[in-house]
SEGU-410843 format. One record per atom (N, C-alpha, C): residue number from 1; residue in three letters; atom name; z, y, x. Coordinates in nm, 3 decimals. Layout:
residues N
{NUM Ala CA {Z Y X}} ...
END
This chain:
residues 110
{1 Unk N {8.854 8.323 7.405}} {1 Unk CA {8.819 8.453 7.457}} {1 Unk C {8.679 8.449 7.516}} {2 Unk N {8.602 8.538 7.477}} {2 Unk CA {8.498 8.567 7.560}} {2 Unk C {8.508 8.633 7.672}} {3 Unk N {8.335 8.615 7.730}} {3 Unk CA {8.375 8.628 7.888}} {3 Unk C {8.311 8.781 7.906}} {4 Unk N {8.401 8.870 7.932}} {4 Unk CA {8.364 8.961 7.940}} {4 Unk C {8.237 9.027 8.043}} {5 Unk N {8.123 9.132 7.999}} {5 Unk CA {8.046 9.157 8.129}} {5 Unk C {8.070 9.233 8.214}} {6 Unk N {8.056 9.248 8.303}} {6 Unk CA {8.124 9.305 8.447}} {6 Unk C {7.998 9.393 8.518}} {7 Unk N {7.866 9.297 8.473}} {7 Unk CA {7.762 9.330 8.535}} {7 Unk C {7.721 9.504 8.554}} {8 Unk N {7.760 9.612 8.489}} {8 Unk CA {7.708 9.716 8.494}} {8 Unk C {7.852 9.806 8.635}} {9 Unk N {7.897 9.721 8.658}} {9 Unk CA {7.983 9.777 8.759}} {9 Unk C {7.939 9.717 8.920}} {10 Unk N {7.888 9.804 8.999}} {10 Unk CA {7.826 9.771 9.128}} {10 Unk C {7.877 9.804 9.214}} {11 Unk N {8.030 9.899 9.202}} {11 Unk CA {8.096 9.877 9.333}} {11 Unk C {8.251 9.913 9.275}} {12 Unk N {8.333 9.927 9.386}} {12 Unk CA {8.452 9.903 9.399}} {12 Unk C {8.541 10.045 9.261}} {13 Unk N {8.475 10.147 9.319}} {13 Unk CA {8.526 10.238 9.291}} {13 Unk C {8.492 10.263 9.169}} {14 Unk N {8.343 10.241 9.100}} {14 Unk CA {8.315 10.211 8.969}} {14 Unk C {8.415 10.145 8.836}} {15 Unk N {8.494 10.055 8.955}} {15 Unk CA {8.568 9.911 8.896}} {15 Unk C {8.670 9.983 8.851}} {16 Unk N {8.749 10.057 8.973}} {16 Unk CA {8.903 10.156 8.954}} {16 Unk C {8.897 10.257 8.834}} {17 Unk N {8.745 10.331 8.828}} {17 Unk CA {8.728 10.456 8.764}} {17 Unk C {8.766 10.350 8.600}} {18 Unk N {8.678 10.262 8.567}} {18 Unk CA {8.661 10.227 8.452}} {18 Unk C {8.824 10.145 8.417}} {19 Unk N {8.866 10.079 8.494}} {19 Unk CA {9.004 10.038 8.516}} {19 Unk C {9.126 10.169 8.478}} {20 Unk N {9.091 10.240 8.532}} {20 Unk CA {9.172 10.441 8.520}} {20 Unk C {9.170 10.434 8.324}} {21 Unk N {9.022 10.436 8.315}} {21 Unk CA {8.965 10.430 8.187}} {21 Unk C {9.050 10.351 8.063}} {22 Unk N {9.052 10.260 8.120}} {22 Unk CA {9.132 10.163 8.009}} {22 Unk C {9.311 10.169 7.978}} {23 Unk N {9.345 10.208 8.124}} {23 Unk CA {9.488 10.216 8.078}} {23 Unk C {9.505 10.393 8.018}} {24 Unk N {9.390 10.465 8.044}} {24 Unk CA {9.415 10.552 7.938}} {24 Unk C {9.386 10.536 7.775}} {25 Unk N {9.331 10.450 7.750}} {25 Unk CA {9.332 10.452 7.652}} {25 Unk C {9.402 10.342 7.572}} {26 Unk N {9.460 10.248 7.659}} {26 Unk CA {9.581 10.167 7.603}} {26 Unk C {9.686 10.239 7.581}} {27 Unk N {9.663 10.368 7.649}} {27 Unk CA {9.830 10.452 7.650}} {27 Unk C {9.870 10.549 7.540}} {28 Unk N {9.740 10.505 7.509}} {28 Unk CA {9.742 10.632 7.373}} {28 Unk C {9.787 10.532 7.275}} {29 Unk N {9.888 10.639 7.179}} {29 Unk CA {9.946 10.556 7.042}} {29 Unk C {9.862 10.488 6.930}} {30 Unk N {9.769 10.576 6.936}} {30 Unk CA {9.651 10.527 6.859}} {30 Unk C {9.542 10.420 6.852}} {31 Unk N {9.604 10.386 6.962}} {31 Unk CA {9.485 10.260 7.002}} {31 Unk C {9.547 10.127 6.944}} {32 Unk N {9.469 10.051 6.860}} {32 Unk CA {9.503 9.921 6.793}} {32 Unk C {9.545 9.827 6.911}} {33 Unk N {9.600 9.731 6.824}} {33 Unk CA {9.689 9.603 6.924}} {33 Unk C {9.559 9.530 6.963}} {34 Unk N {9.439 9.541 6.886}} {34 Unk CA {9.362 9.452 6.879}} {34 Unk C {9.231 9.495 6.981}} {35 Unk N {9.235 9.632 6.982}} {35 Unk CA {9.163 9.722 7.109}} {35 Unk C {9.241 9.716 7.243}} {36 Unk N {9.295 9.742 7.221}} {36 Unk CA {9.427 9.679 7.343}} {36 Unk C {9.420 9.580 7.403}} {37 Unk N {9.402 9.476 7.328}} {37 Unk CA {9.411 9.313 7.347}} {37 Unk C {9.258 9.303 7.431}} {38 Unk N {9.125 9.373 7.339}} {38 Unk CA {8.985 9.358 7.394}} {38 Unk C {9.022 9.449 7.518}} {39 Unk N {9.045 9.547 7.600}} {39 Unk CA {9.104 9.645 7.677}} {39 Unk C {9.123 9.554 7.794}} {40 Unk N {9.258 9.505 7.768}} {40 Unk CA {9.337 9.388 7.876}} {40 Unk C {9.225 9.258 7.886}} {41 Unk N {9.153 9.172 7.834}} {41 Unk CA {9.037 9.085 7.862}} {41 Unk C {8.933 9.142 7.965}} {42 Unk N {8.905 9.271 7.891}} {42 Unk CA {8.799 9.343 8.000}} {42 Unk C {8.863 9.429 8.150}} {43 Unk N {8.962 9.426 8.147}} {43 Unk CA {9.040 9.457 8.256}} {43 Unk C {9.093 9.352 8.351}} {44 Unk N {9.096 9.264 8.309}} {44 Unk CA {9.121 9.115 8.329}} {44 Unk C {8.969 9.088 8.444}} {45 Unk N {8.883 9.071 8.343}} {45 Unk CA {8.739 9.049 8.432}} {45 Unk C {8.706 9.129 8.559}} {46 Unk N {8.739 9.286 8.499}} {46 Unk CA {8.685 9.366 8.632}} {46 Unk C {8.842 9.358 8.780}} {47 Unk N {8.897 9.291 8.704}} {47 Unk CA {8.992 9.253 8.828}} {47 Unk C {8.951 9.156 8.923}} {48 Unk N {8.931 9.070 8.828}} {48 Unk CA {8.850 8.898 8.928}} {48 Unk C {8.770 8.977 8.985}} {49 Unk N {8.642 9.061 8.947}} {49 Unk CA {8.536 9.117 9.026}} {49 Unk C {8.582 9.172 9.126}} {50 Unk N {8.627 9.285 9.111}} {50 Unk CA {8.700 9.354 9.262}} {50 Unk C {8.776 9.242 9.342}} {51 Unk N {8.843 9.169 9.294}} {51 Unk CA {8.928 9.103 9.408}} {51 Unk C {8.805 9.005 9.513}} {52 Unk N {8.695 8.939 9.415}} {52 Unk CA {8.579 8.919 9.434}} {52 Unk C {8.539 9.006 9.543}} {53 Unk N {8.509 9.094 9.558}} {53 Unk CA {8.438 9.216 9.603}} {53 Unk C {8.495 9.210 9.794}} {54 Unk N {8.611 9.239 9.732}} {54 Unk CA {8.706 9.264 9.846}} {54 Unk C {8.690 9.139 9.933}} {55 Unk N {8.696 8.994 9.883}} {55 Unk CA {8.716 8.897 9.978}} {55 Unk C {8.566 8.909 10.022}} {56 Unk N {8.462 8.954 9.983}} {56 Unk CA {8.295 8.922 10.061}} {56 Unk C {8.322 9.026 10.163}} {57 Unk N {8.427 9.126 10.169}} {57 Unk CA {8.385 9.211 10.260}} {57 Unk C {8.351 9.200 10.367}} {58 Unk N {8.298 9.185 10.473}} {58 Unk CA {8.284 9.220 10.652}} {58 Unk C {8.336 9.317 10.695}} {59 Unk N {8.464 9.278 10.768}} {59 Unk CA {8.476 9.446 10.873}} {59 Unk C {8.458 9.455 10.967}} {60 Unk N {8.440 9.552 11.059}} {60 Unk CA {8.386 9.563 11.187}} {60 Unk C {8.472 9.487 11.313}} {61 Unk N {8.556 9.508 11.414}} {61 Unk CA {8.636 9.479 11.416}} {61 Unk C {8.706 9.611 11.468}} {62 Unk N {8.645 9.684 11.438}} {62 Unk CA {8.748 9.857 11.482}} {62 Unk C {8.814 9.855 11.360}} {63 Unk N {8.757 9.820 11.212}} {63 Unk CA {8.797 9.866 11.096}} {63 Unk C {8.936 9.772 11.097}} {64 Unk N {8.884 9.625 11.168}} {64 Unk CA {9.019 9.523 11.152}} {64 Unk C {9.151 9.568 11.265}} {65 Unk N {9.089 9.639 11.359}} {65 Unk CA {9.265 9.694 11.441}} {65 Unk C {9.270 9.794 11.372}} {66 Unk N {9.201 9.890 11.305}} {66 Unk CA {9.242 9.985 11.256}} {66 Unk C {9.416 9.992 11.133}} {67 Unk N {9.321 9.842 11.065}} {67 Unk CA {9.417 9.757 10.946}} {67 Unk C {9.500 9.731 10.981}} {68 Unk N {9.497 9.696 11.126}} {68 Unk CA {9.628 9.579 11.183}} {68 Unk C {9.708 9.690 11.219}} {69 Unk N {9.652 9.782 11.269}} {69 Unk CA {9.744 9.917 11.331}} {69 Unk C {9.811 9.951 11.187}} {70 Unk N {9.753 10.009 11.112}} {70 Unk CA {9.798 10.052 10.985}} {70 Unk C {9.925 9.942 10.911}} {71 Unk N {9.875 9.805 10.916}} {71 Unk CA {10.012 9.762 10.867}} {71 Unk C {10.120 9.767 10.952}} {72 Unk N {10.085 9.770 11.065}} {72 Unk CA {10.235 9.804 11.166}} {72 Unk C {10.301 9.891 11.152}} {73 Unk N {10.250 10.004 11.149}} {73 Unk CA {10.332 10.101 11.081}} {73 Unk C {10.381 10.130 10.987}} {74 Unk N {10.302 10.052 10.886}} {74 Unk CA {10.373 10.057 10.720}} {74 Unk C {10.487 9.958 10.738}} {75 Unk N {10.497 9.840 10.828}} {75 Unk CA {10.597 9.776 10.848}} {75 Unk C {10.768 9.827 10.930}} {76 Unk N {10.684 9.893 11.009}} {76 Unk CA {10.824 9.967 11.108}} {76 Unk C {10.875 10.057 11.002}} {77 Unk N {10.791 10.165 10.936}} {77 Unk CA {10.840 10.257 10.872}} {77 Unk C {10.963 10.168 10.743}} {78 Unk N {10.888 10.034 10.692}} {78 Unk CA {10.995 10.008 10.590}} {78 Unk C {11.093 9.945 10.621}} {79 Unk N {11.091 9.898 10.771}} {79 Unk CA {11.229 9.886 10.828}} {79 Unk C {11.334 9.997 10.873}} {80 Unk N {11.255 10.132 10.894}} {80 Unk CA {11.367 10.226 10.887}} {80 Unk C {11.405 10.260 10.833}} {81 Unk N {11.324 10.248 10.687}} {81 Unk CA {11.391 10.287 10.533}} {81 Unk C {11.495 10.174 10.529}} {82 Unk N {11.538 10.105 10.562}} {82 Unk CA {11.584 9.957 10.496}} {82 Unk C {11.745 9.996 10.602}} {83 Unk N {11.752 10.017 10.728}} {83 Unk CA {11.897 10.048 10.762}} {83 Unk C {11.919 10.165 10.748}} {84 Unk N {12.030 10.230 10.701}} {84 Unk CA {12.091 10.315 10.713}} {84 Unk C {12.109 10.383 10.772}} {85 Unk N {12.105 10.548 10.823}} {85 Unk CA {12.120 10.600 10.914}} {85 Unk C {12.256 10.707 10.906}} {86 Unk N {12.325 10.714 10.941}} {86 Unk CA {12.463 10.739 10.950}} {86 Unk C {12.455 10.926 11.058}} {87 Unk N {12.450 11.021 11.003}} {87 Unk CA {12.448 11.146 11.101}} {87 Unk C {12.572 11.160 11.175}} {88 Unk N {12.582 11.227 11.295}} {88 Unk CA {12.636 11.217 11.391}} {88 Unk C {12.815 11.291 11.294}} {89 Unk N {12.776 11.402 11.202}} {89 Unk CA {12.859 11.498 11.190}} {89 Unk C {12.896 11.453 11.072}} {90 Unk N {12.855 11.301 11.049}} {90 Unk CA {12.887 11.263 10.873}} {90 Unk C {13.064 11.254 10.907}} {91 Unk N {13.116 11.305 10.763}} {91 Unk CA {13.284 11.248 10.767}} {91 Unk C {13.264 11.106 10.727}} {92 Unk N {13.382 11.097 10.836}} {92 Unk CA {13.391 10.926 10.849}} {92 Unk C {13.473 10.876 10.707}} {93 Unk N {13.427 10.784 10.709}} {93 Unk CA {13.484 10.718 10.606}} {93 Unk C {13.644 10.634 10.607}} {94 Unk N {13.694 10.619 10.521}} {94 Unk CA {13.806 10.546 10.553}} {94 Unk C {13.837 10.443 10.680}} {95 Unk N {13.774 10.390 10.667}} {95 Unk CA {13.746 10.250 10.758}} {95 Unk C {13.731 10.261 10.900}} {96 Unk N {13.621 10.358 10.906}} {96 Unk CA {13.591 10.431 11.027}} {96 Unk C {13.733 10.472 11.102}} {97 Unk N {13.773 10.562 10.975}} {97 Unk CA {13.931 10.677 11.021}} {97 Unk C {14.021 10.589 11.068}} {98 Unk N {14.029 10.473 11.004}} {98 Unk CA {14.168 10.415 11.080}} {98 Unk C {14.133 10.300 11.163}} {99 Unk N {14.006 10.259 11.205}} {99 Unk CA {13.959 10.171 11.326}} {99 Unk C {13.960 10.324 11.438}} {100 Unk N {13.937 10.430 11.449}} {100 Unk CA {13.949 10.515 11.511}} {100 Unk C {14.094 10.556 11.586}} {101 Unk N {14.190 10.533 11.451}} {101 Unk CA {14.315 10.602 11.494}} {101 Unk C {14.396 10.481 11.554}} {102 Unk N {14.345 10.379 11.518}} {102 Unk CA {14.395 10.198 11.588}} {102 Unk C {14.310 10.213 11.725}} {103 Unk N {14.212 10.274 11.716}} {103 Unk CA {14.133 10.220 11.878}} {103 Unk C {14.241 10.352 11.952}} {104 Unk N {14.233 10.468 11.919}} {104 Unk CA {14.321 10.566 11.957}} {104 Unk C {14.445 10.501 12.013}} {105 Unk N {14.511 10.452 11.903}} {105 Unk CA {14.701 10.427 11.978}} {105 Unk C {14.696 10.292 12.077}} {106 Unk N {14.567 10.193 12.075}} {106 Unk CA {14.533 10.102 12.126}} {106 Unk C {14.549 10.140 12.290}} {107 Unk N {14.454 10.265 12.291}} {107 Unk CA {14.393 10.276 12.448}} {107 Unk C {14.552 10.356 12.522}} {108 Unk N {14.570 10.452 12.415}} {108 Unk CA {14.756 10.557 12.468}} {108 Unk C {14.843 10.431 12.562}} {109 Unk N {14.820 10.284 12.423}} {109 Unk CA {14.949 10.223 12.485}} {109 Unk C {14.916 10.147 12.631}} {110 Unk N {14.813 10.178 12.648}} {110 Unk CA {14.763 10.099 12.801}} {110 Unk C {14.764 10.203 12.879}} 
END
């Protein structure tokens, strides 16, 4: 495989647009296995570049609590997706109903 050039891409968003670019036109039926194949090589390259890109970055350090803030919350939020939340007025379920009606005759007989 040759090494694909990258050089006419100078920033990040250049990288995505032309990246956008390619999986549209892999997506089309018409596009050969073999355009495809050149497609994915050159998509390949402008990946290394951006990931490239990204590790030279400098951030400020407002931009870095900003990040750190931001994943905290993307973290809490996918822990509240992750348990279950049960509404107050949900019908109980089997299980529920008769640990209920056992805690019920439990407490009568005391």
């Amino acid at each position: 495989m040759a090494r694909v050039d990258t050089s006419a891409y100078t920033s990040f968003d250049d990288i995505v647009g032309r990246l956008d670019e390619i999986v549209g036109v892999v997506r089309d039926k018409d596009t050969s296995l073999e355009r495809s194949l050149d497609l994915f090589e050159e998509a390949i390259g402008l990946g290394s570049k951006a990931v490239d890109m990204v590790d030279k970055v400098d951030f400020t350090a407002h931009e870095l609590a900003r990040m750190e803030e931001a994943q905290a919350q993307s973290e809490a939020h996918e822990a509240a997706q992750e348990q279950p939340v049960q509404p107050e007025d949900a019908t109980p379920t089997e299980d529920t109903a008769s640990k209920n009606v056992t805690e019920s005759v439990s407490s009568e007989s005391e």
